[in-house]
mmCIF file of the C-alpha atoms, coordinates in Angstrom:
data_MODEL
# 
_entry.id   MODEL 
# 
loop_
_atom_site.group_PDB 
_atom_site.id 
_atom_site.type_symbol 
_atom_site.label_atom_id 
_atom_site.label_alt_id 
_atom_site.label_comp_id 
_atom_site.label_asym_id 
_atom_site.label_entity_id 
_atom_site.label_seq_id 
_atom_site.pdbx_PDB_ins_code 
_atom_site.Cartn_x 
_atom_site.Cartn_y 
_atom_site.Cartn_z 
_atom_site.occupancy 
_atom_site.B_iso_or_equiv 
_atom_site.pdbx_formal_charge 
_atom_site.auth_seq_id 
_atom_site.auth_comp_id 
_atom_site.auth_asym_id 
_atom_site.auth_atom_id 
_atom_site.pdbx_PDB_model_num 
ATOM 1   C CA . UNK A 1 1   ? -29.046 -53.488  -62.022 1.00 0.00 ? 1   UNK A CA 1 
ATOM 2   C CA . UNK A 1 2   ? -26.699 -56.804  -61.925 1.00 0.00 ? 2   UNK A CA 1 
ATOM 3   C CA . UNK A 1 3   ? -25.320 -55.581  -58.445 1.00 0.00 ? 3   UNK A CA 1 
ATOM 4   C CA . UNK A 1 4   ? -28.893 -56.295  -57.254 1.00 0.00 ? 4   UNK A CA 1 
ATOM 5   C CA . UNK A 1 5   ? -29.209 -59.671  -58.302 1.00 0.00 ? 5   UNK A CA 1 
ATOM 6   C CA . UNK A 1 6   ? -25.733 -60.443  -56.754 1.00 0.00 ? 6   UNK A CA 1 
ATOM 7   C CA . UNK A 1 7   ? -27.262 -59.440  -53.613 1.00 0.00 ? 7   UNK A CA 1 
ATOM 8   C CA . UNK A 1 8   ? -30.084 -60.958  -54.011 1.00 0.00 ? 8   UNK A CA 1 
ATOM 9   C CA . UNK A 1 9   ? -28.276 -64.437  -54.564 1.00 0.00 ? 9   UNK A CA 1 
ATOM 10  C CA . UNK A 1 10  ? -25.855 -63.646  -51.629 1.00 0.00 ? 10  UNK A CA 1 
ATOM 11  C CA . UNK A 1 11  ? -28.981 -62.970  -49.306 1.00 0.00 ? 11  UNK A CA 1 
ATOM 12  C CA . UNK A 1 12  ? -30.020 -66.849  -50.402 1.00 0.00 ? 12  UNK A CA 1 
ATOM 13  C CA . UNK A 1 13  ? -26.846 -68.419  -50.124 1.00 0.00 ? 13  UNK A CA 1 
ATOM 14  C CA . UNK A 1 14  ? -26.617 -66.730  -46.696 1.00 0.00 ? 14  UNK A CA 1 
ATOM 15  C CA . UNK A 1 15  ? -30.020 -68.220  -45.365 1.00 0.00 ? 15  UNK A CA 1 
ATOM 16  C CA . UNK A 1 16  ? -29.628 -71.089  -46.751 1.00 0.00 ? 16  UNK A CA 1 
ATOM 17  C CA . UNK A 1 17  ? -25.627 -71.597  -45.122 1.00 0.00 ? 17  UNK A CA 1 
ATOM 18  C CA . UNK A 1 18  ? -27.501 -70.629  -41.831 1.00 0.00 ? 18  UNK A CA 1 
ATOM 19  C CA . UNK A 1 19  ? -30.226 -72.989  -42.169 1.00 0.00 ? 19  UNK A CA 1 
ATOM 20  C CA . UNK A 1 20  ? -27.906 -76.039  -43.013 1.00 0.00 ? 20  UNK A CA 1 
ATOM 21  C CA . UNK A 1 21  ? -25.479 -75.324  -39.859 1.00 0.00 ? 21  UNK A CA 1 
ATOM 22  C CA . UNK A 1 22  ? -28.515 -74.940  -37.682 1.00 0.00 ? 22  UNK A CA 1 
ATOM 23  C CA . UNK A 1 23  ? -29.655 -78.349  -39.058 1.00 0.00 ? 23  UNK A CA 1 
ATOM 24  C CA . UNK A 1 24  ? -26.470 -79.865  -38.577 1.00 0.00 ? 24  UNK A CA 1 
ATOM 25  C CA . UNK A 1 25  ? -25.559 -78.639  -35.667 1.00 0.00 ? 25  UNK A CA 1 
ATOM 26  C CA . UNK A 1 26  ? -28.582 -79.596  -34.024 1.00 0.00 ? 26  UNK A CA 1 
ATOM 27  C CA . UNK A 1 27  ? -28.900 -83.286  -35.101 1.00 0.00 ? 27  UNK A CA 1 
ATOM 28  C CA . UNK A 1 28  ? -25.095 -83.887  -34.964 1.00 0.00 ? 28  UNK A CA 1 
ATOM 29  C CA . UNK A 1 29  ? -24.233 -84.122  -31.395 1.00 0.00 ? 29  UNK A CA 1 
ATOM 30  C CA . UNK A 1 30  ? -24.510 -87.842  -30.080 1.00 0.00 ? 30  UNK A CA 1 
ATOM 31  C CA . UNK A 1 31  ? -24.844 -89.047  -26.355 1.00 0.00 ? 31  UNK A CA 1 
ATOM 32  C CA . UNK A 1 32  ? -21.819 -89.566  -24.514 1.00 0.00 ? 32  UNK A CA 1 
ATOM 33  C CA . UNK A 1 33  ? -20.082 -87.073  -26.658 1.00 0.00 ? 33  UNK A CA 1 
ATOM 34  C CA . UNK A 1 34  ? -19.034 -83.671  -24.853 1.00 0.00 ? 34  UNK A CA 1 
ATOM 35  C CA . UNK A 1 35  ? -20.119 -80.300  -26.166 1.00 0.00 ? 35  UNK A CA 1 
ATOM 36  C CA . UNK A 1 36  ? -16.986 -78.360  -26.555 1.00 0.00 ? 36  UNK A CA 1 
ATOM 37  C CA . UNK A 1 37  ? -17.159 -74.310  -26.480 1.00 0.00 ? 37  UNK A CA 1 
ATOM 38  C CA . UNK A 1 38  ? -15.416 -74.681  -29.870 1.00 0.00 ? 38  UNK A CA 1 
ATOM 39  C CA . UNK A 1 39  ? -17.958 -76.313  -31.676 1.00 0.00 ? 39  UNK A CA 1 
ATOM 40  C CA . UNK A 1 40  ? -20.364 -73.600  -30.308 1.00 0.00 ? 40  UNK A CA 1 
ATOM 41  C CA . UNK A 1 41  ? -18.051 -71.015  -31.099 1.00 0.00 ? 41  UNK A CA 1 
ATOM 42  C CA . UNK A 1 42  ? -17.749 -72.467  -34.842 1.00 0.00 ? 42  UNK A CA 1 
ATOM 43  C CA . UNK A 1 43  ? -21.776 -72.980  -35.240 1.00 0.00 ? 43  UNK A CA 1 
ATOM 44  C CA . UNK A 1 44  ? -22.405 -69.274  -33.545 1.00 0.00 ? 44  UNK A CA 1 
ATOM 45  C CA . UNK A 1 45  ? -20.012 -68.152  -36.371 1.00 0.00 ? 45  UNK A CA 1 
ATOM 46  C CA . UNK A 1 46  ? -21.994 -69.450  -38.810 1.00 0.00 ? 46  UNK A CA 1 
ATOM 47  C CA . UNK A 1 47  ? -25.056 -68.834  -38.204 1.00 0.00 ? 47  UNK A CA 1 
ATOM 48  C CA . UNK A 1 48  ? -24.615 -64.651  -37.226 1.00 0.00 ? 48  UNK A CA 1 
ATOM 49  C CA . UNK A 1 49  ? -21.979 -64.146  -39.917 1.00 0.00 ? 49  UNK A CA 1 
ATOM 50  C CA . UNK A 1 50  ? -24.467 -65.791  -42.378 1.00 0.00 ? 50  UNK A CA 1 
ATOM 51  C CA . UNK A 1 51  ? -27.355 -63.864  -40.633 1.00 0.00 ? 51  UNK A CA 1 
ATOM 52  C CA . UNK A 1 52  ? -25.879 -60.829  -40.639 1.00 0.00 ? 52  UNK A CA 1 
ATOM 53  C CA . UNK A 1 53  ? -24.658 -60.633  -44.548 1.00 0.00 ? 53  UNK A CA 1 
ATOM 54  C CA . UNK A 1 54  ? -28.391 -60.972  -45.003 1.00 0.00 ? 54  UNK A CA 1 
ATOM 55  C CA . UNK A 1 55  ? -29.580 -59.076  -43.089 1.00 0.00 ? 55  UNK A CA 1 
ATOM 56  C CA . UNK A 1 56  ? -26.831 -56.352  -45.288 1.00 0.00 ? 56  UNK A CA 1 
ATOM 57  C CA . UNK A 1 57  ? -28.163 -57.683  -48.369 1.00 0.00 ? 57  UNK A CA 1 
ATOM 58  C CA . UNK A 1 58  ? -31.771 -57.150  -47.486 1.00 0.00 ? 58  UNK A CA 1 
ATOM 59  C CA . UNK A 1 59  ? -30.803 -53.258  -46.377 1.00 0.00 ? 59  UNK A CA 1 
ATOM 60  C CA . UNK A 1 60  ? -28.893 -52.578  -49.363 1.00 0.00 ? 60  UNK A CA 1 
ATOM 61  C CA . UNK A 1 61  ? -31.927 -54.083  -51.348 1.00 0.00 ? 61  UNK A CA 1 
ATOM 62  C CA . UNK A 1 62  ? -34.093 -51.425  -49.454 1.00 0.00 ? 62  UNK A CA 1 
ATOM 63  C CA . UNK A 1 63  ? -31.933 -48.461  -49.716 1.00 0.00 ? 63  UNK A CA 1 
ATOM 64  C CA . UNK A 1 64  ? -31.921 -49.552  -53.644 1.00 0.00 ? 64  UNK A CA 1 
ATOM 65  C CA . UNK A 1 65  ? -35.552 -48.234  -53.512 1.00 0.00 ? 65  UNK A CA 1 
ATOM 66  C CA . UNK A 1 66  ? -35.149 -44.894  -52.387 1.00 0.00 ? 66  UNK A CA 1 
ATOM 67  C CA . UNK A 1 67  ? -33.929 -43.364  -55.594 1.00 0.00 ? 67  UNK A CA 1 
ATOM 68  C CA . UNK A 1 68  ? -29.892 -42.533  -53.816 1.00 0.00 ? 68  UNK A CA 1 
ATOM 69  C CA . UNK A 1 69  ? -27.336 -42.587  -56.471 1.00 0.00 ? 69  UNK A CA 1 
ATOM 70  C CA . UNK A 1 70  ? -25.344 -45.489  -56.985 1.00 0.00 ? 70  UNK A CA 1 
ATOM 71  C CA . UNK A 1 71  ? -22.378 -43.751  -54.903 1.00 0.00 ? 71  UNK A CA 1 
ATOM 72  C CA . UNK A 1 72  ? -24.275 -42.700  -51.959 1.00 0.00 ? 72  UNK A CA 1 
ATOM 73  C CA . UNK A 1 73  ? -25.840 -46.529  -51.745 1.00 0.00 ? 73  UNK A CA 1 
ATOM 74  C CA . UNK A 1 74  ? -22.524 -47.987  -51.980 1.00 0.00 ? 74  UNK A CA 1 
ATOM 75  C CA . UNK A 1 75  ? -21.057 -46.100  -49.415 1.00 0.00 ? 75  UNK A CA 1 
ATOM 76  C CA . UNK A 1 76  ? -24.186 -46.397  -46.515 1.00 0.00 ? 76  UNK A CA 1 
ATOM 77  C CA . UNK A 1 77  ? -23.623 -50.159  -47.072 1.00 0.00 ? 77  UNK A CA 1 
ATOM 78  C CA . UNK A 1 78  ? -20.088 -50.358  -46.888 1.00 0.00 ? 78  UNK A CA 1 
ATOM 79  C CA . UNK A 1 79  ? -20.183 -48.385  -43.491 1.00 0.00 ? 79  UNK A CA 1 
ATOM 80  C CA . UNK A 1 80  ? -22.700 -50.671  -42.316 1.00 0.00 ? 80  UNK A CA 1 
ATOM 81  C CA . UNK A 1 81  ? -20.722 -53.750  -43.471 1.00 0.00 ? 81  UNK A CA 1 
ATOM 82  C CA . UNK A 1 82  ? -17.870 -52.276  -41.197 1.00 0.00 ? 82  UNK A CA 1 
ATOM 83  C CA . UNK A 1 83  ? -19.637 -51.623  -38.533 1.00 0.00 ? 83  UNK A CA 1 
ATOM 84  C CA . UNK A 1 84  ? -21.313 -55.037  -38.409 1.00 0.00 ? 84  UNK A CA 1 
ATOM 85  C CA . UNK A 1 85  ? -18.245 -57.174  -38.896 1.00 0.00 ? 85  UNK A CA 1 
ATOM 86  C CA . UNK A 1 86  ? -16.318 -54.962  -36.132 1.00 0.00 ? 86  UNK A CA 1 
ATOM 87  C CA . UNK A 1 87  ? -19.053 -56.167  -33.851 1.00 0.00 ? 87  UNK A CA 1 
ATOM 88  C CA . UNK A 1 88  ? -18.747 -60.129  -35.275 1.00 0.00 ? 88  UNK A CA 1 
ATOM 89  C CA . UNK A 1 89  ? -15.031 -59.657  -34.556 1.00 0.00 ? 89  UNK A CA 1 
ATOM 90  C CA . UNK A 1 90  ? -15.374 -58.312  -31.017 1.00 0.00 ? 90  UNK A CA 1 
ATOM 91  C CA . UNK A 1 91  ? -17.629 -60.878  -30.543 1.00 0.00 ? 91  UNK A CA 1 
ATOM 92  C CA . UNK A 1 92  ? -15.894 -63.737  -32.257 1.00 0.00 ? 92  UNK A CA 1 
ATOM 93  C CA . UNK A 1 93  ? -12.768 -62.699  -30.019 1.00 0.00 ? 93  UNK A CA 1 
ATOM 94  C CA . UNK A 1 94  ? -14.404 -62.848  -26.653 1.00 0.00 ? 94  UNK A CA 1 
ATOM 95  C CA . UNK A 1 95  ? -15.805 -66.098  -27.156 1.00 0.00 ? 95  UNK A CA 1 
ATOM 96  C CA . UNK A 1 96  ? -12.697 -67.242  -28.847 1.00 0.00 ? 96  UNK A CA 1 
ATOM 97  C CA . UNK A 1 97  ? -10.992 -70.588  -27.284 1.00 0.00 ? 97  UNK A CA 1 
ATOM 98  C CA . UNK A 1 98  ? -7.102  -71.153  -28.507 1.00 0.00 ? 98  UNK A CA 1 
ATOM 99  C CA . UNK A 1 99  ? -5.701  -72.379  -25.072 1.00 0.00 ? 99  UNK A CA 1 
ATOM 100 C CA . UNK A 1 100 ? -5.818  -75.816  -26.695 1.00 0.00 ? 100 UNK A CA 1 
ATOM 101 C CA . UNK A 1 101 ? -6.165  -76.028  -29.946 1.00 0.00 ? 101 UNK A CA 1 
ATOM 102 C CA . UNK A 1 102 ? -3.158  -76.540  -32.074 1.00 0.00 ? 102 UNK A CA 1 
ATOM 103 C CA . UNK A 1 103 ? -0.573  -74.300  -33.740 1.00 0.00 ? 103 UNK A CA 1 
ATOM 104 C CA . UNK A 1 104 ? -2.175  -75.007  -37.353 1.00 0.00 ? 104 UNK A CA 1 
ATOM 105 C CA . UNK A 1 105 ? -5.601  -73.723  -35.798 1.00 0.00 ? 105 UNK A CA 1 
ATOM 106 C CA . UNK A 1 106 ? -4.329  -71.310  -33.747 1.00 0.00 ? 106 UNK A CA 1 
ATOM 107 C CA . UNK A 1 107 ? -2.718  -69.708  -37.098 1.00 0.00 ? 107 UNK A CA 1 
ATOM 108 C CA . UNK A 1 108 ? -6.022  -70.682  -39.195 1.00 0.00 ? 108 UNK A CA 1 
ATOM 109 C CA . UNK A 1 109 ? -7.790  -68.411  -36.547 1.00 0.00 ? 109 UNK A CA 1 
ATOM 110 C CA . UNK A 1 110 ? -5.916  -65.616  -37.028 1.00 0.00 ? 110 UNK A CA 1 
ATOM 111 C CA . UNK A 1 111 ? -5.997  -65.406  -40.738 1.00 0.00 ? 111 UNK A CA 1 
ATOM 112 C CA . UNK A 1 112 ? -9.820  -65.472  -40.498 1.00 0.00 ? 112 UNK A CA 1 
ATOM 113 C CA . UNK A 1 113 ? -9.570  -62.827  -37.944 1.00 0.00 ? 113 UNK A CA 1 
ATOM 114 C CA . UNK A 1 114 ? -6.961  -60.898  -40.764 1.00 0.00 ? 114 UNK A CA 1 
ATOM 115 C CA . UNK A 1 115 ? -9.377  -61.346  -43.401 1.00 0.00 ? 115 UNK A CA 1 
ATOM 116 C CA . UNK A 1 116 ? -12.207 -60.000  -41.323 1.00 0.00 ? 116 UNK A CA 1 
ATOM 117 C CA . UNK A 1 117 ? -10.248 -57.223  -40.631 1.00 0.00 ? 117 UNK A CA 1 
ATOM 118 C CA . UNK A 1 118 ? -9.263  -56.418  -43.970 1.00 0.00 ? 118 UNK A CA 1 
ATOM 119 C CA . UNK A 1 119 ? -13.079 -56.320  -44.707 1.00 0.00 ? 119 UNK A CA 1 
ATOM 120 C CA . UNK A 1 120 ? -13.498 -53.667  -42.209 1.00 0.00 ? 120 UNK A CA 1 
ATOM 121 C CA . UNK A 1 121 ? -10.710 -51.594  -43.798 1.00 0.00 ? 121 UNK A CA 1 
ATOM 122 C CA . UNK A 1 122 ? -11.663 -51.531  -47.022 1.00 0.00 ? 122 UNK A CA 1 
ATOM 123 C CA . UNK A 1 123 ? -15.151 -51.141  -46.352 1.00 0.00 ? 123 UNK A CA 1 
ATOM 124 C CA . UNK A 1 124 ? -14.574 -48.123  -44.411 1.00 0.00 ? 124 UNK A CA 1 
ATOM 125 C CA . UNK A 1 125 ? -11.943 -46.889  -47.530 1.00 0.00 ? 125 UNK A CA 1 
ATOM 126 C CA . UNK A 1 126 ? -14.848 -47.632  -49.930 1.00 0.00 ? 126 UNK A CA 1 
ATOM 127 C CA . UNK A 1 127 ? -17.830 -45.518  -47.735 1.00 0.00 ? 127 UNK A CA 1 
ATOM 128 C CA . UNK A 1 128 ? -15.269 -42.546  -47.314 1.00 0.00 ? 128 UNK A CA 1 
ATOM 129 C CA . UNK A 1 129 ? -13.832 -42.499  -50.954 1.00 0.00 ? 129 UNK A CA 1 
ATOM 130 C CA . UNK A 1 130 ? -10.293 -43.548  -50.379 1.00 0.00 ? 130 UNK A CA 1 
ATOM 131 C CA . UNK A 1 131 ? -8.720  -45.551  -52.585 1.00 0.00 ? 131 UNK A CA 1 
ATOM 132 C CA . UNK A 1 132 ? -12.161 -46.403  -53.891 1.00 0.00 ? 132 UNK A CA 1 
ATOM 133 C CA . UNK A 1 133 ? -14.735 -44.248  -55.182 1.00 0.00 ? 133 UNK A CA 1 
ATOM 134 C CA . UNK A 1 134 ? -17.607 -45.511  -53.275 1.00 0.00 ? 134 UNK A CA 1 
ATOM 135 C CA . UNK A 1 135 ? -18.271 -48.469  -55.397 1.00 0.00 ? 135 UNK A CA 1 
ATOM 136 C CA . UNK A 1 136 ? -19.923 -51.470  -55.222 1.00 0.00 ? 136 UNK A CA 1 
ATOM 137 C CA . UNK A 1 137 ? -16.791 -54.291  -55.966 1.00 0.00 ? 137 UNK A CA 1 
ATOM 138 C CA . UNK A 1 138 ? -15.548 -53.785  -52.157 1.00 0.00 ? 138 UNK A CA 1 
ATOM 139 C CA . UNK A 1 139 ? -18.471 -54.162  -50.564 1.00 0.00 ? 139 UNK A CA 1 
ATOM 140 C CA . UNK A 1 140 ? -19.135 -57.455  -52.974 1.00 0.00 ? 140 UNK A CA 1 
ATOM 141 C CA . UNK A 1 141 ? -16.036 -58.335  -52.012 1.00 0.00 ? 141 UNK A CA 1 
ATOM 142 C CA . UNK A 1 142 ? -17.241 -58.456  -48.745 1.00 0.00 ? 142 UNK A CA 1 
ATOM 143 C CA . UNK A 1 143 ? -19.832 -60.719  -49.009 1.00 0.00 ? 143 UNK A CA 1 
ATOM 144 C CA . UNK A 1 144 ? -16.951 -62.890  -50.634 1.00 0.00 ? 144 UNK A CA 1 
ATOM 145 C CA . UNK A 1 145 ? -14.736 -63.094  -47.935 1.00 0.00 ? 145 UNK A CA 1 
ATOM 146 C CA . UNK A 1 146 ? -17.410 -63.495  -45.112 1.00 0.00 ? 146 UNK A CA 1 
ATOM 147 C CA . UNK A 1 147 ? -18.693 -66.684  -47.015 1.00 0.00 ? 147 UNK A CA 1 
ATOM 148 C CA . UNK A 1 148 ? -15.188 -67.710  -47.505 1.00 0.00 ? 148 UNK A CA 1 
ATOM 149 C CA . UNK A 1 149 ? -15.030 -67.600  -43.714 1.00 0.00 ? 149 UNK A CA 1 
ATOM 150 C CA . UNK A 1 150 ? -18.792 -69.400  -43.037 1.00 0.00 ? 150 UNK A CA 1 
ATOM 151 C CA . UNK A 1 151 ? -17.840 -71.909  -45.714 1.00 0.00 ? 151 UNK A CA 1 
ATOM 152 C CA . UNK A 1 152 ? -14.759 -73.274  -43.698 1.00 0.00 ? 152 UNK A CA 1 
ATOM 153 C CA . UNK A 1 153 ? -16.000 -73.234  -40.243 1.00 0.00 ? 153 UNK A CA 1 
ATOM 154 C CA . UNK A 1 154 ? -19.485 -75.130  -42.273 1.00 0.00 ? 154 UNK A CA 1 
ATOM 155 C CA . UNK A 1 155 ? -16.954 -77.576  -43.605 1.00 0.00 ? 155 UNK A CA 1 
ATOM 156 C CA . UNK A 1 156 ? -14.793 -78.376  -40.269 1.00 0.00 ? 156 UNK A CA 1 
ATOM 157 C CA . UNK A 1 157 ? -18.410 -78.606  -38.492 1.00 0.00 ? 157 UNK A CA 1 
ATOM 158 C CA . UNK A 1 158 ? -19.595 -81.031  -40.948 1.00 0.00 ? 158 UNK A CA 1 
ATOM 159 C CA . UNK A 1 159 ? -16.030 -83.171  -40.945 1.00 0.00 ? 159 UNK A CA 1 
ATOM 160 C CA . UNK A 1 160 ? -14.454 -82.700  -37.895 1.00 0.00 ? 160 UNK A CA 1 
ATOM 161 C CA . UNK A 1 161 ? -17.186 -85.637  -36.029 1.00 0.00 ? 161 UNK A CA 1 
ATOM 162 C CA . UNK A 1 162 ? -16.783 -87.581  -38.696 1.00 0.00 ? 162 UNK A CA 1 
ATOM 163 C CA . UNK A 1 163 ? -12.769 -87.173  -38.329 1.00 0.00 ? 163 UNK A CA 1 
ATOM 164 C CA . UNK A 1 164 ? -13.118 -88.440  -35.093 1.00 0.00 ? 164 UNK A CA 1 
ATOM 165 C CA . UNK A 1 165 ? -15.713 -91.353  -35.443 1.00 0.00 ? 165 UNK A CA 1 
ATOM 166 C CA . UNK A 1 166 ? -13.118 -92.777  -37.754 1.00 0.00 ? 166 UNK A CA 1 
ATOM 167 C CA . UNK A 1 167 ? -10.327 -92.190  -35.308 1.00 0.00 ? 167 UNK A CA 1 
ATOM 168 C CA . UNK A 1 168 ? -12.669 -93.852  -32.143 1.00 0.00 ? 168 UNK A CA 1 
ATOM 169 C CA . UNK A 1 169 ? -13.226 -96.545  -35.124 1.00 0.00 ? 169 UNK A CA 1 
ATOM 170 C CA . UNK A 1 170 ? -8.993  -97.055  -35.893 1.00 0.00 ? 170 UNK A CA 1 
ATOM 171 C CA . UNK A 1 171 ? -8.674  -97.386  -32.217 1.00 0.00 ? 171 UNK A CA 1 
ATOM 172 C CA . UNK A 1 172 ? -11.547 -99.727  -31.770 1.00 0.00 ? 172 UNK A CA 1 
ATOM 173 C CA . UNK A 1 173 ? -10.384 -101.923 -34.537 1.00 0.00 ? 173 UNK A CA 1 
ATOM 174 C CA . UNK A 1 174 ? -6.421  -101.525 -32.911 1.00 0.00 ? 174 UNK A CA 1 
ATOM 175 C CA . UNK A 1 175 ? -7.329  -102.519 -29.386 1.00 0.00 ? 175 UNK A CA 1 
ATOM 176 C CA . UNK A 1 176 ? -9.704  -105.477 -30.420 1.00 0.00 ? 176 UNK A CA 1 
ATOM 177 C CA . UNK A 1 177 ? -6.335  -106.850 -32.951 1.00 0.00 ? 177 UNK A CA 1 
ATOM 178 C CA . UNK A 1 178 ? -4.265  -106.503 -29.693 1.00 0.00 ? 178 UNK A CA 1 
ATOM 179 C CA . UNK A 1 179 ? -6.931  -108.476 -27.227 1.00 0.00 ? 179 UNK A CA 1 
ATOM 180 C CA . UNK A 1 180 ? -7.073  -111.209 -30.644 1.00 0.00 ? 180 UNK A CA 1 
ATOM 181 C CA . UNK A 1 181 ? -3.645  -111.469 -31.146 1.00 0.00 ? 181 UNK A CA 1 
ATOM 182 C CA . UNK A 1 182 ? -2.865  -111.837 -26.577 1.00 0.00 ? 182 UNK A CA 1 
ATOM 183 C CA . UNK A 1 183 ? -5.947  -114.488 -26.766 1.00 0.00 ? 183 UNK A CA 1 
# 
């Protein structure tokens, strides 16, 4: 079964995307640096979202053996997809910080919370048979979009220091031309 092996590779990618933002997020920080909620926020996404589409993966794997038809598979999994990315988004909201972040964030933030929302709709459509007859392409699609999300906060936790070593750098290099050029 193909669907199988797709899960099987999303469990791995998932680990794997867990793993690296653990790394990272561990070894990253420098001294003198503050530790903003954000950037705990944005590694505590990655690492349950990626967790927890494993951890989905893995179950679906282990219904697979049980002998349920293809339908009945699909739609356990797709319930429990909803019901574990309502509780990332609840959780995700509470720990949420926009009081000062910028327009273009705050607006990023809500499309992620969109998409994850979308995931719980269709997810729920797909275990109950509406619009889609208990299939496996929505709950795929799941996996999609919750890497999709992982994948960007992965990439603003790897950039964003780096963003701002070469801004400290700019303004290093700007105050040092201006104590030259007074001398």
């Amino acid at each position: 079964m193909k669907e199988l092996d797709q899960l099987i590779v999303v469990l791995e990618c998932c680990i794997i995307l867990a793993g690296f933002a653990a790394i990272v997020g561990t070894l990253q920080p420098r001294k003198g640096r503050n530790l903003g909620k954000g950037r705990i926020v944005s590694l505590a996404m990655i690492i349950y979202i990626s967790l927890i589409n494993a951890l989905l993966a893995a179950f679906t794997l282990t219904l697979s053996n049980f002998d349920l038809a293809d339908r009945t598979l699909w739609s356990v999994s797709s319930f429990a997809m909803s019901v574990a990315t309502s509780f990332s988004i609840g959780y995700l909201w509470i720990k949420k910080r926009l009081k000062s972040v910028s327009i273009v964030a705050k607006v990023t933030y809500f499309l992620l919370f969109g998409i994850a929302g979308s995931v719980v709709i269709i997810n729920i459509m797909n275990a109950l048979g509406i619009v889609f007859n208990k299939e496996y392409g929505p709950y795929f699609l799941s996996f999609v979009c919750n890497l999709f999300v992982v994948g960007y906060a992965f990439s603003r936790l790897l950039m964003r220091p780096l963003w701002v070593a070469v801004k400290e750098n700019e303004l290093g290099r700007t105050d040092k031309e201006k104590t030259a050029a007074s001398s």
